[in-house]
C-alpha positions as a Markdown table, in Angstrom:
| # | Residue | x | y | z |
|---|---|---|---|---|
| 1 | Unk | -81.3 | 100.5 | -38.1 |
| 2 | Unk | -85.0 | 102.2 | -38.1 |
| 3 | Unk | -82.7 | 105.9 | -39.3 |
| 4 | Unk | -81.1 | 103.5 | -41.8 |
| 5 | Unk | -84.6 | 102.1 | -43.0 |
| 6 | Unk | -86.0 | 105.9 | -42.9 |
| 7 | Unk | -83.6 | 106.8 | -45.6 |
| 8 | Unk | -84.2 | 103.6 | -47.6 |
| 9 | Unk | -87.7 | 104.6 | -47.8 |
| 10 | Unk | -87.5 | 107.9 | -48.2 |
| 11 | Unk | -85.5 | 107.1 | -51.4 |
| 12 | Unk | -87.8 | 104.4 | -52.3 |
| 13 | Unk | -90.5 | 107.0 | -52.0 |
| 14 | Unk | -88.3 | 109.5 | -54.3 |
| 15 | Unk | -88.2 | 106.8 | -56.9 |
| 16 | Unk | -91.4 | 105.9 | -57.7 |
| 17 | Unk | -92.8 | 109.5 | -57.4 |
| 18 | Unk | -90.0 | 109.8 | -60.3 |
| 19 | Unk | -88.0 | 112.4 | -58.5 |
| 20 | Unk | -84.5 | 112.5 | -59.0 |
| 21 | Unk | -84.1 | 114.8 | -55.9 |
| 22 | Unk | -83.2 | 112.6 | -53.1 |
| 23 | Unk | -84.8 | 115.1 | -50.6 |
| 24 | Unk | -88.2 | 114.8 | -51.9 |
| 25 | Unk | -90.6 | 113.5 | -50.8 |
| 26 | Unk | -89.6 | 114.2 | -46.8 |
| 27 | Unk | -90.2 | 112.1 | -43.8 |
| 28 | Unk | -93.1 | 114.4 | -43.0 |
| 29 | Unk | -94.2 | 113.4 | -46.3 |
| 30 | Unk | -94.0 | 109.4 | -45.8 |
| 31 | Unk | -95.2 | 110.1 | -41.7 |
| 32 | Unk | -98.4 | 111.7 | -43.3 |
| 33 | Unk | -99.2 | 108.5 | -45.6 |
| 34 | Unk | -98.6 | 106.2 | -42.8 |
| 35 | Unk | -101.6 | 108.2 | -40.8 |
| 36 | Unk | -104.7 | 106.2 | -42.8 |
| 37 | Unk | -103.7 | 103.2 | -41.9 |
| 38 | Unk | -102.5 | 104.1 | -38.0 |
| 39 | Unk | -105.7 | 106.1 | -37.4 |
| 40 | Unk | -107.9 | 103.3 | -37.3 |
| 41 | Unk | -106.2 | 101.3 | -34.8 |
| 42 | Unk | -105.2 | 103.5 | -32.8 |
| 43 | Unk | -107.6 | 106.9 | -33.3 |
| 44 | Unk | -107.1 | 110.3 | -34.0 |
| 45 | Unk | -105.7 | 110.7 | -30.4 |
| 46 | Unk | -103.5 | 108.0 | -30.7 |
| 47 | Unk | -102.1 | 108.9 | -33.7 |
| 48 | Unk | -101.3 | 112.4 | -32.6 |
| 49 | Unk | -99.7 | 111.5 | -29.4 |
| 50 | Unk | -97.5 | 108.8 | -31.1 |
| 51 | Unk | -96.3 | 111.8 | -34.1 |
| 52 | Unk | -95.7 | 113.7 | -30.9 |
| 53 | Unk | -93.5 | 111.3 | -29.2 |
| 54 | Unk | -91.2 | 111.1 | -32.0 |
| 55 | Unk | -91.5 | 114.8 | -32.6 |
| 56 | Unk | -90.4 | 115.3 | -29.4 |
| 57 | Unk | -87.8 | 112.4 | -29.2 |
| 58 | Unk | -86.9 | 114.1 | -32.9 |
| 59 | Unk | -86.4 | 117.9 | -31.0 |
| 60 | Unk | -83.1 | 116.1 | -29.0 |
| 61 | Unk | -80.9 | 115.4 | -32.2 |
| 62 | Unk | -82.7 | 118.7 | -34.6 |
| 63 | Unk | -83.1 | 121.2 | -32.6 |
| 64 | Unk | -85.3 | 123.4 | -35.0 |
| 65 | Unk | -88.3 | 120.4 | -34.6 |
| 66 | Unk | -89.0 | 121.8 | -31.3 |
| 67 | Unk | -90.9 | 124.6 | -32.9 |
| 68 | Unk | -93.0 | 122.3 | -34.8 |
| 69 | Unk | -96.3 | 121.1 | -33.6 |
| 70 | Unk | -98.5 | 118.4 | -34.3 |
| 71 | Unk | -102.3 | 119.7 | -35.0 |
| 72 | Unk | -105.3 | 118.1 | -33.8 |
| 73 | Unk | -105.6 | 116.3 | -37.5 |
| 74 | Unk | -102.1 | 114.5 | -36.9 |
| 75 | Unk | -100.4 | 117.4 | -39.7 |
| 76 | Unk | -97.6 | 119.3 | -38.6 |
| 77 | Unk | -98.3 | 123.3 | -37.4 |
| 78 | Unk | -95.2 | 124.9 | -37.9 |
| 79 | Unk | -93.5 | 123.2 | -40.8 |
| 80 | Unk | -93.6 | 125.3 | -43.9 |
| 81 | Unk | -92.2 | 128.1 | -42.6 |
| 82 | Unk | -89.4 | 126.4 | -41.2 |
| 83 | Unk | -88.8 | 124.8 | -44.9 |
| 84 | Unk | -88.6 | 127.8 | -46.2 |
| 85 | Unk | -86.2 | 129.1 | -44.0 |
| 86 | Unk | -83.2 | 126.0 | -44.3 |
| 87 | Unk | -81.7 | 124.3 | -46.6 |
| 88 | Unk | -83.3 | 121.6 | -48.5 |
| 89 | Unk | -80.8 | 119.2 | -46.6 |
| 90 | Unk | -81.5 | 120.4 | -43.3 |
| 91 | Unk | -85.0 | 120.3 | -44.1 |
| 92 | Unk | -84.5 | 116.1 | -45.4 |
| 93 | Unk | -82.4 | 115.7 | -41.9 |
| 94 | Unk | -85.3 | 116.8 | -40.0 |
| 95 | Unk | -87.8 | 113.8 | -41.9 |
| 96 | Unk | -85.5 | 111.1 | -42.1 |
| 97 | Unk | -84.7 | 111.6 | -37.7 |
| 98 | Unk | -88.6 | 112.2 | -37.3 |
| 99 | Unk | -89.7 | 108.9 | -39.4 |
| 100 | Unk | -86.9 | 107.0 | -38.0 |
| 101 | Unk | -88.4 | 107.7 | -34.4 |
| 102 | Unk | -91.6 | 107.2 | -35.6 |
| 103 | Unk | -90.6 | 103.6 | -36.5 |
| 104 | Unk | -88.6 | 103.2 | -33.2 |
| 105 | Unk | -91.9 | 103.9 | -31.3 |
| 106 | Unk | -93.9 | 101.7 | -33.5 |
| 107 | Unk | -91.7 | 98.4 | -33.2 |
| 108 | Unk | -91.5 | 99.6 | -29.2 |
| 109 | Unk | -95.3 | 99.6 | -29.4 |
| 110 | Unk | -96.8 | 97.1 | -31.7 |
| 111 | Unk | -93.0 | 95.1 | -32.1 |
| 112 | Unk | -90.9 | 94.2 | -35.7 |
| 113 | Unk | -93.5 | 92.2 | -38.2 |
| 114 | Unk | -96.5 | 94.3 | -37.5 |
| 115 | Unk | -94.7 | 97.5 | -38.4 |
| 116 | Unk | -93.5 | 95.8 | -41.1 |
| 117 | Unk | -96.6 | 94.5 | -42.0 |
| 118 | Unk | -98.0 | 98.3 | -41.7 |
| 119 | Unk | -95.3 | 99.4 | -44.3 |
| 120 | Unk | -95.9 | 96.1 | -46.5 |
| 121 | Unk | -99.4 | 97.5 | -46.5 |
| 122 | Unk | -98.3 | 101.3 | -47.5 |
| 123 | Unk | -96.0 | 100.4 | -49.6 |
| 124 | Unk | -96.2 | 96.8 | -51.3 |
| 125 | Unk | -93.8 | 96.9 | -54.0 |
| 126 | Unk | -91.0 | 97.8 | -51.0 |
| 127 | Unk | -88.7 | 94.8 | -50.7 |
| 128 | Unk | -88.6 | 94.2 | -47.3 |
| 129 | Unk | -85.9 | 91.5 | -46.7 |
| 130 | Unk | -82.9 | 91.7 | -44.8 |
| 131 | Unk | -84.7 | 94.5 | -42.8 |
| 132 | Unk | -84.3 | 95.1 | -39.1 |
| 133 | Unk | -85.9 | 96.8 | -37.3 |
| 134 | Unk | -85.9 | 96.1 | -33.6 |
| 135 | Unk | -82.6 | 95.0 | -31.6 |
| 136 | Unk | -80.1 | 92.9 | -33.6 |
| 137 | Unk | -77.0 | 90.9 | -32.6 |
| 138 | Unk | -74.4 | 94.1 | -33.3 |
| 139 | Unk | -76.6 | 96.4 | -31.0 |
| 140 | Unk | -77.0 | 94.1 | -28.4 |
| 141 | Unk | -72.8 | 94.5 | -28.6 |
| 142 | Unk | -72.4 | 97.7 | -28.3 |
| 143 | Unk | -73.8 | 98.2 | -25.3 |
C-alpha cells in the first residue's frame, strides 16, 4: 500500500511540475520536500535517522542504496553518481522503495491521518481518498 501510494505521488509530483517523464521527479526528490515540514517536529537528528532507517530498510530490496548515505543536512551523499551510472528506471526504482519506506516508518511512528495530514500539508491539491496507508483488511489476510 505505502509503495503503491509512493508511485501515486511520484506521478502526481511528475504532473504538476508538467513533466511527461514518469521518472521525474524521484522519490529522493519528494523525500527532500517532505524534510521542512518533518524537521521541526522532529529536529535535524530526527529527521536524519528516520531517512536513514528507510535508507537502510530501502538497501534490502535495491541493493545499490547501500552505498548511499544520508549527510548531516538530511540530503543524500552518494546519489548522483550512482544516477549517472543506471538507468533512469533503476534510478526511479530506487525512490519509489525509499519513499515507500519512508511512509511505512512514518504511519509506524506518528500512525495513518497524521502522515496523511503531513502530505495534505505538502501537497494540498493531492486527493487523498481511498488511501491506505497502515494495515488494511487484505493484509491482515495474507498473513
Amino acid at each position: 500500500q505505502t509503495r503503491d501510494f509512493a508511485e501515486r505521488l511520484i506521478a502526481y509530483e511528475a504532473s504538476q511540475n508538467g513533466s511527461s517523464d514518469t521518472v521525474a521527479p524521484s522519490g529522493f526528490f519528494i523525500g527532500a520536500k517532505l524534510r521542512p515540514r518533518l524537521a521541526p517536529l522532529m529536529g535535524a537528528v530526527g529527521f536524519r535517522t528516520l531517512l536513514g532507517r528507510a535508507l537502510a530498510l530501502s538497501g534490502v530490496e535495491v541493493a545499490w542504496l547501500r552505498a548511499v548515505h544520508v549527510k548531516a543536512d538530511g540530503s543524500f551523499d552518494g546519489l548522483d553518481e550512482l544516477e549517472a551510472q543506471m538507468s533512469p528506471q533503476a534510478f526511479a526504482e530506487g525512490g519509489v522503495v525509499l519513499l515507500a519506506h519512508l511512509f511505512g516508518l512514518l504511519v509506524s511512528f506518528i500512525g495513518e491521518n497524521l502522515t496523511l495530514r503531513l502530505v495534505h500539508d505538502v501537497w494540498p491539491k493531492l486527493p487523498l481518498d481511498e488511501v491506505v496507508l497502515g494495515p488494511g483488511v487484505d493484509d491482515e489476510k495474507a498473513k
